[in-house]
N, C-alpha and C positions, 0 to 999 in steps of 0.2 A: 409500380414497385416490382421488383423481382419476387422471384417464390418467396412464401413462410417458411421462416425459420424448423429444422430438425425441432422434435419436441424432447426438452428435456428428461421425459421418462424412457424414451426409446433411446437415447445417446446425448449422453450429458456431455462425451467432448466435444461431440461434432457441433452441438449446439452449441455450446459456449467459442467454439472456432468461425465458426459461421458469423456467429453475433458481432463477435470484433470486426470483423470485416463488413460485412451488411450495415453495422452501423457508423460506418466511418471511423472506427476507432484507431486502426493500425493495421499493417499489412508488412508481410514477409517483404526483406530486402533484399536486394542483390549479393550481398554480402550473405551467407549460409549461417543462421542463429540467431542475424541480428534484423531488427526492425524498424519501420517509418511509422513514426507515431502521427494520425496525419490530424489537421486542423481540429477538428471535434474532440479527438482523443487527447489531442495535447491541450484544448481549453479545459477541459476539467483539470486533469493534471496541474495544470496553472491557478485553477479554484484550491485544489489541493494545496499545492506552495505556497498560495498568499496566506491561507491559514495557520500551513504551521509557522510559517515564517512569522508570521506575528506571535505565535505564542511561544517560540522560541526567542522574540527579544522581550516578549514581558515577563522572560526569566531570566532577561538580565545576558543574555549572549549576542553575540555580534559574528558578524560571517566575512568570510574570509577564503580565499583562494591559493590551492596549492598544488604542485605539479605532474601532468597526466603519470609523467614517467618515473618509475623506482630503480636505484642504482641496485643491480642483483645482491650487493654484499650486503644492504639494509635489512632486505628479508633475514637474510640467514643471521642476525642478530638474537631474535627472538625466537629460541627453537620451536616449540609447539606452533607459533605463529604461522611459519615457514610450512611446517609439514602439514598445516589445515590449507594452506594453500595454493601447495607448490603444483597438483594437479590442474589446475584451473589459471595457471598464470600465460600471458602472451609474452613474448620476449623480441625484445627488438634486437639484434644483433650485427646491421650495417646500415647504413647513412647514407648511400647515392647506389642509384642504378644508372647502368651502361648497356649501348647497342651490343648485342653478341657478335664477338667476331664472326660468323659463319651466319649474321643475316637472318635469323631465326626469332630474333626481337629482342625485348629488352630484359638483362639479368641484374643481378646483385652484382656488382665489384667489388671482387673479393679483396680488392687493396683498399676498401674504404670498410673494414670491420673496426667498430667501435672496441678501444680498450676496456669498459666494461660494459656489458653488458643491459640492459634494462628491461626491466619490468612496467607493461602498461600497469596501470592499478587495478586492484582487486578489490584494496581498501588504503583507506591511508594513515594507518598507524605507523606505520614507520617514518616516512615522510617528513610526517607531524612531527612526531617525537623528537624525529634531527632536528629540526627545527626551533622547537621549545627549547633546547637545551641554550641556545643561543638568546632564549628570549626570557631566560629566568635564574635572576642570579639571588634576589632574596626574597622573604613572603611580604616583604611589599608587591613583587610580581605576580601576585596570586590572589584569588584564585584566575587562570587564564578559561573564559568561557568561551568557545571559537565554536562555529559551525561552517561548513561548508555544503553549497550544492554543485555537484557534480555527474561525471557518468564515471563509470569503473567497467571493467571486462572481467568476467570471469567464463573460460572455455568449454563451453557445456558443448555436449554433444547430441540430446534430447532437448529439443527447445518448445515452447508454446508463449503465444506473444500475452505480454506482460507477465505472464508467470515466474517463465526461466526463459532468458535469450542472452546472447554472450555479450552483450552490451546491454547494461542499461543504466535510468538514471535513478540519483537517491538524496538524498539530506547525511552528511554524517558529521555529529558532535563531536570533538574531542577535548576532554576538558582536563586540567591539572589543578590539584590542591596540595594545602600546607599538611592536611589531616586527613587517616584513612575515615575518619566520620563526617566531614566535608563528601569526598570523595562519594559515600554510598548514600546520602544521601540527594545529591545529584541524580547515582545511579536512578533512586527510587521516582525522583521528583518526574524525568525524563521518560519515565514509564508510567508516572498517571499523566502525564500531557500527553502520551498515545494513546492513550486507555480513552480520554476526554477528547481528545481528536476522532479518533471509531467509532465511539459512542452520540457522540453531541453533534458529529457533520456528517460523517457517511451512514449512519443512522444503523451500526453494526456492533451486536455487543459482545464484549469480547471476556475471557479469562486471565484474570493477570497473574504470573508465577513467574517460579524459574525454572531454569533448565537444571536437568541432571550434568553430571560430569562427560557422559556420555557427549549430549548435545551443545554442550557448551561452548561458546567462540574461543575459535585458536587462540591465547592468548589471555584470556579473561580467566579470575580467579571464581567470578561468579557473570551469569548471562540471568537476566529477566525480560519478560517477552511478555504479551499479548497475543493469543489464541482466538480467532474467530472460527466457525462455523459454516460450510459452504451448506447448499441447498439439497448436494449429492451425499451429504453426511461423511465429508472428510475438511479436515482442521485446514488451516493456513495462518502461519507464523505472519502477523502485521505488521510487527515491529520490535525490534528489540534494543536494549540495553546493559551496557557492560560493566560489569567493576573490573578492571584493569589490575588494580593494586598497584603493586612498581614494578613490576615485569618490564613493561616499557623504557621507563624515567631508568632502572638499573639496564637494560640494556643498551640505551644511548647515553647513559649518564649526565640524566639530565637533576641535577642536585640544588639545592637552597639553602641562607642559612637561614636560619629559622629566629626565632624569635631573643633566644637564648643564645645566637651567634654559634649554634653548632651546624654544620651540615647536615645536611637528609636529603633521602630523594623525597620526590613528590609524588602525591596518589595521582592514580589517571581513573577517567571515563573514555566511554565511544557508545552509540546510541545513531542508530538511524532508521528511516523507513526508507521504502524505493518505490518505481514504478508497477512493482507487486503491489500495491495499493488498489492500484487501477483493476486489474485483475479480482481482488476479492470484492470491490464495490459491482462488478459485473453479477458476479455467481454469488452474491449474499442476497441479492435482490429480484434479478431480471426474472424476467416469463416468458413462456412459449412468444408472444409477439413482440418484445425486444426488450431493450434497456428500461429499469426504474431506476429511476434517479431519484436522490433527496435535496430538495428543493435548496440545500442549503450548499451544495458542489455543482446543481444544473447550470451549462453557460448558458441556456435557456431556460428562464423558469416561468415562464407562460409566452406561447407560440396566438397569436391572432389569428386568421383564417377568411379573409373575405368572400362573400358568396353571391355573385354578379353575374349579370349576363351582358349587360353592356359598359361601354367606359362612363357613362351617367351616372350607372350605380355604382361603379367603384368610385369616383368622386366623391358623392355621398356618403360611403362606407368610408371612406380614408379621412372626410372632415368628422366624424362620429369616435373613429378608433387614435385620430389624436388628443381628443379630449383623453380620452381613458389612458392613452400613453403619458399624457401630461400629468396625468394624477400618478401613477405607479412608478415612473422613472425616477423622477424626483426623491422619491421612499428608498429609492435602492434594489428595487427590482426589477431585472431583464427581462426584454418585452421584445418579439421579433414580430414584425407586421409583414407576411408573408404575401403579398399583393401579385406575385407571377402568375402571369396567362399563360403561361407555357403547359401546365400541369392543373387538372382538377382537383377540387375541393378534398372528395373520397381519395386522392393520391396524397395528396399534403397530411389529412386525417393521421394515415397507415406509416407515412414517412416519421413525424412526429412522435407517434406511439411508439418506431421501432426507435425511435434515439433516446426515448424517455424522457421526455418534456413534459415536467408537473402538470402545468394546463393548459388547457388549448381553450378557446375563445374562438367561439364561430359566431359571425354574423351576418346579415343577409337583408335582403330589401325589408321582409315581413319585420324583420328584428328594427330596421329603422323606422316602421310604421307602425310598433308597437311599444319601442324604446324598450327593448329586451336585447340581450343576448345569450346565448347557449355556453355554457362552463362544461367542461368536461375533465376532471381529473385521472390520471393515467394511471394511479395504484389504483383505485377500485372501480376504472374503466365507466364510474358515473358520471349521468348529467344531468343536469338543472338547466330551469331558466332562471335569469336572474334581471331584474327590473331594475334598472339605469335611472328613472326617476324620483323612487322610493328609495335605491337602497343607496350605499356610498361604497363606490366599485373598489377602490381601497383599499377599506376595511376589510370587505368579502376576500379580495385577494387573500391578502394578508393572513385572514387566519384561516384563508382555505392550507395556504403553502406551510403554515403549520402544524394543522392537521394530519397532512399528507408525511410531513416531515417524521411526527409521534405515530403514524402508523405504521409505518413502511419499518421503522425501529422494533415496534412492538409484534410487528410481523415476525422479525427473524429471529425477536427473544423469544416469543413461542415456540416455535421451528425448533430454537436451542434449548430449549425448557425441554420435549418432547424427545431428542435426541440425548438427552445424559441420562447414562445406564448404570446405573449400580451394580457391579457383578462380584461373586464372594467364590468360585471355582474356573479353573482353565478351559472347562469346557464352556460353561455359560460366557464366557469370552470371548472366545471362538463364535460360537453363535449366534451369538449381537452383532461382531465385527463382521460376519457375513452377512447377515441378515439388515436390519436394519441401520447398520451402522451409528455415525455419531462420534459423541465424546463417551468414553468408557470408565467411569469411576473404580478405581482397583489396590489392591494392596499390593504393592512389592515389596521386597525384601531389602531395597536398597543397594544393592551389588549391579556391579555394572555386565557381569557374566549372563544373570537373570535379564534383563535389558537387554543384552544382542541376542539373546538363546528367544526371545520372545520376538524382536523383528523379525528375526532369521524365518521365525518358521512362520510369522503371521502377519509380516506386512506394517504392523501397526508397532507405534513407537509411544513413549513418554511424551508428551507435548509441553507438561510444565508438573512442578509441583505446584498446586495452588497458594498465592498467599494466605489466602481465607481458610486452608486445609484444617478441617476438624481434627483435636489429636484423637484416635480411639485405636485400638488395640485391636489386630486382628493377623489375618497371614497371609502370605504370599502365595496369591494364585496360581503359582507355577510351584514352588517353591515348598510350599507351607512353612517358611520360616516366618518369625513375627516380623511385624509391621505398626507400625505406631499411625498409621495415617493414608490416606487414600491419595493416589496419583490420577491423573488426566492422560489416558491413552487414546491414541486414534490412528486410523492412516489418514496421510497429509499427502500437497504439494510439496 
């Protein structure tokens, strides 16, 4: 194995940069921002997708595909839209390259510029929206539930892979109804399936709220989010969801008659997560010696280990470890029987650890001559023997990878428990957010002036108002004007 990882308390980015790459997860591309997400990294990713992809059609949505590129004039439909965007947009402007007359290689031909203009995607609300208008003429059309997966560009100039990179991939809903009460509750419905997605698979618990006006998506009358907790005590946005209103439907005039045969526009949503997923499942969980994984996203969630010294006993070993592959495949859990001579036991051990594979299972001549094998789970780095005779390997399994599942969770609700700070003045503010940081419980005064005057000088932002927000009466930290309710501040990704 290469060196140990940076340790998280001396450099938590270098560690977390190191990690992606040490553990196969992705790597800097050729391209400046953008990334190779390679084999490993993209199989979880892929553990990610089949999940929500199923809980996204047992809410009744179907997915659908729409195109990379936006004609320039679409953005400028939606003002707000446009100006949350227009920094971060790619633009394609001609169609064919040509040899340079003077031999110097190949340029743009200037006689091949596109009449207008386009935009790679950033998002596809526009797109969509053109689109809908065409696909909805009464509320029998309705409601339209669509999702799609895709990749979008947005032109970051600070990148860190899976964080922020100018490419990457994501899920995005986009839904239309007859009623703005259809409409939010969508919104609401779409943010506990994220909420139940962080919680119940990546073993990560999160805050559910909304965004201030401040932070709100271009375009959205309201934005709610889910808030997780990294391990260096700064927030990361998981996922969010949008009430749209008719911003969109009136900006493409996308209209229906209604029930009553009069016209109306229709409500919209939008709600996505992306390959920033990946990213907080790193830093909610891992430790100085690599990835923890939750047994319920691992593409390995128990690694085998054979321990031989001739091809005799690996024979032995391989007719022993198919029985136990026979009993646990079948159940629906992944079993890799790592049998290479290339590399020793104590290598494979350490390789294993750094990708974060639930369990590992060593066995060995003694373990055939005693019908034992060694368990070792990778959250709390134990091991057991466990007897192949007596017990039913299974079962053990099975409710070890639960276990591991409800601890690894209840690890970083603790973490998050210990990290939310109640603070009632600007300076004890200050000095949590430098100090220990965290989520910061606080009262503002509700003005969006108070909000930039407090990033400005301190880094840290609103992250949500909570939905579960206590009303109680108190005053703005900065401000001392009233406040009916306590907000979630922190510094974030």
């Amino acid at each position: 194995m290469s060196k140990a990882l940076p340790k998280r308390s001396e450099d938590y980015s270098l560690w977390y940069n190191e990690l992606v790459k040490k553990a196969d997860l992705a790597e800097n591309s050729a391209v400046r921002g953008c990334m190779v997400i390679k084999p490993y990294g993209y199989s979880i990713w892929e553990k990610m997708q089949a999940q929500l992809d199923k809980m996204f059609k047992d809410t009744g949505h179907t997915n659908a595909y729409f195109p990379l590129f936006i004609p320039k004039s679409y953005l400028s439909k939606e003002a707000s839209h446009v100006e949350g965007f227009a920094k971060e947009c790619a633009v394609v402007t001609h169609y064919r390259l040509k040899n340079a007359e003077d031999g110097s290689g190949i340029v743009v031909d200037p006689d091949a510029k596109l009449e207008e203009e386009l935009i790679v995607r950033p998002t596809s609300e526009t797109v969509i929206w053109s689109t809908y208008k065409n696909w909805v003429q009464s509320y029998r059309d309705l409601p339209l539930l669509i999702n799609q997966w895709a990749n979008v560009v947005r032109w970051e100039m600070r990148t860190r892979l899976f964080l922020r990179t100018a490419e990457f991939l994501w899920q995005e809903g986009h839904t239309a109804h007859a009623t703005r009460q259809e409409a939010m509750e969508e919104t609401e419905q779409m943010l506990g399936v994220y909420a139940r997605f962080a919680e119940e698979f990546m073993a990560m618990p999160v805050i559910k709220g909304v965004k201030t006006a401040n932070e709100r998506f271009a375009g959205a009358d309201e934005t709610y989010c889910i808030e997780a907790l990294m391990q260096d005590g700064k927030a990361l946005q998981a996922g969010t969801s949008h009430f749209l209103g008719q911003n969109f439907a009136k900006a493409f005039e996308v209209k229906f008659a209604n029930k009553e045969g009069k016209l109306d526009y229709v409500w919209g949503t939008s709600w996505g997560v992306s390959t920033r997923l990946m990213g907080a499942l790193i830093m909610a969980h891992s430790d100085d010696d690599g990835l923890v994984l939750p047994p319920k996203l691992a593409p390995i969630q128990v690694v085998i280990v054979p321990i031989f010294k001739s091809e005799e006993e690996l024979e032995q070993i391989t007719a022993e470890v198919k029985k136990i592959k026979d009993k646990l495949l079948p159940a629906g859990i992944s079993v890799k029987f790592d049998n290479r001579d290339t590399h020793k036991p104590g290598w494979k051990f350490a390789e294993y650890e750094l990708k974060g594979v639930p369990v590992r299972i060593a066995i060995g001549p003694k373990d055939l001559e005693n019908g034992t094998v060694e368990l070792a789970r990778r959250d709390t780095k134990t091991k057991e023997v466990f007897d192949l005779k007596n017990g039913d390997i299974l079962e053990k399994i099975s409710t070890l990878l639960d276990d591991i599942q409800a601890n690894i969770y209840q690890k970083a609700f603790d973490y998050r428990a210990a990290h939310i700070t109640e603070v009632n003045s600007y300076e004890e503010f200050k000095e949590v957010l430098e100090g220990k940081g965290g989520f910061i419980s606080a009262h503002w005064d509700g003005t969006s002036e108070t909000e930039t005057r407090i990033k400005e000088e301190t880094k840290a932002t609103i992250r949500c108002i909570p939905l579960d927000q206590k009303q109680e009466d108190g005053s703005c930290i900065l401000t001392g004007k009233p406040s009916k309710g306590r907000v979630i501040f922190a510094k974030a990704y």
